[in-house]
C-alpha angles and dihedrals in degrees: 000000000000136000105286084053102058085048092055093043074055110058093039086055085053094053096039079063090050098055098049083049088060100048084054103055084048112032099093083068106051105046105033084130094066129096114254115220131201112283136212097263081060097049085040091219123047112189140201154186135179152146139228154145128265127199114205137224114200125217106175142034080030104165099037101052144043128193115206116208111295138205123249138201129157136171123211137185110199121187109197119234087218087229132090092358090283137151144180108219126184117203139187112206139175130198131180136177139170124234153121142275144176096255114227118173128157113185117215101225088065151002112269128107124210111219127174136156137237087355105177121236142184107217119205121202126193115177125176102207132206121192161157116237126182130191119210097206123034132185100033128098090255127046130171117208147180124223141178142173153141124277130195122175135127131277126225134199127189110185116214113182136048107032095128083058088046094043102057076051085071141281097276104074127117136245102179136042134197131175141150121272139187141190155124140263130201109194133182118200143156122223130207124197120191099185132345099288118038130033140144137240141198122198144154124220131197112200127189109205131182121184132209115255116308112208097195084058084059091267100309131134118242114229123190156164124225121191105191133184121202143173113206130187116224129226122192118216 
């Protein structure tokens, strides 16, 4: 994905916002002839769990990486503030993908770099999420929303091909990386609820992620996008 592409992920992603504005600015009107159902901030926690696929963008190292198309599942809790529509929601999510890199490594203890190409790996990805969600429209059995917030969680990569090349480099080299990464998602959805304890929601999410260092990407940090796509079942409490 280059640069023109992200632009354009991101406009569709703008107007995608627009248009739910605008549902919500109009949807009393529009469906004053449909039942209303009991909502989270009545329940007090509203809960989910779900499961979906990402695409990445890299950002960096560019060159030197590429991300497959991953799976995707996550589990949140929301408590609603009982004022403008809005709610705080905590979520636990995991991501992994399969790909490939340019393997770079220099051990302290001595002077050899361990260099190999196009090394396949399997990435694991674990963020804790906090964020702000509001519903434009509450009360109703659907309701679209918006919602955006920070993550911070840690990256793994298990690398799966050329050890035997790495290893007549010498016996220090490293199969497996983890460091500390942050970020932040923006995500658009609409929820259903079809009474007031089970339900069901679709949404897409677009997360900006930075690591920490990687020394087996010669000391340099990994930076992403990841565009995912989910279903979730809901569950009232």
């Amino acid at each position: 994905m280059n640069c023109s592409d992200t632009i354009d992920m991101k406009c569709t992603v703008f107007a995608i916002l627009l248009a739910l504005a605008f549902t919500g600015t109009t949807g009393h009107a529009q469906i004053k002839g449909v039942p209303k159902l009991p909502t989270s901030s009545n329940l007090g926690l509203q809960g989910s769990a779900g499961a979906g696929f990402t695409d990445f963008a890299i950002g960096a190292p560019k060159d030197d990486l590429r991300l497959d198309r991953g799976i995707y599942v996550a589990g949140a809790i929301e408590r609603g503030f009982n004022v403008m529509n809005l709610y705080l929601t905590l979520s636990l999510s995991y991501m992994t993908a399969e790909g490939v890199s340019n393997y770079r490594y220099t051990n302290l203890s001595s002077t050899t770099t361990y260099t190999a190409t196009d090394v396949k790996f399997t990435s694991s990805v674990a963020d804790l999420g906090l964020g702000l969600k509001l519903k434009l429209i509450d009360n109703y059995w659907f309701r679209p929303y918006i919602e955006g917030g920070g993550l911070g969680g840690y990256h793994q990569i298990n690398y799966t091909s050329k050890q035997a090349e790495l290893a007549a480099q010498g016996t220090n080299y490293k199969s497996k990386d983890v460091v500390m990464g942050s970020g932040f998602y923006g995500e658009v959805g609409i929820e259903a609820m079809f009474s007031d304890k089970f339900g069901v929601k679709l949404a897409g999410r677009q997360s900006s992620y930075q690591t920490k260092a990687m020394e087996t990407f010669d000391n340099r940090p990994l930076r992403y996008l990841a565009e995912t796509y989910y279903f979730s079942m809901l569950f009232g409490m």
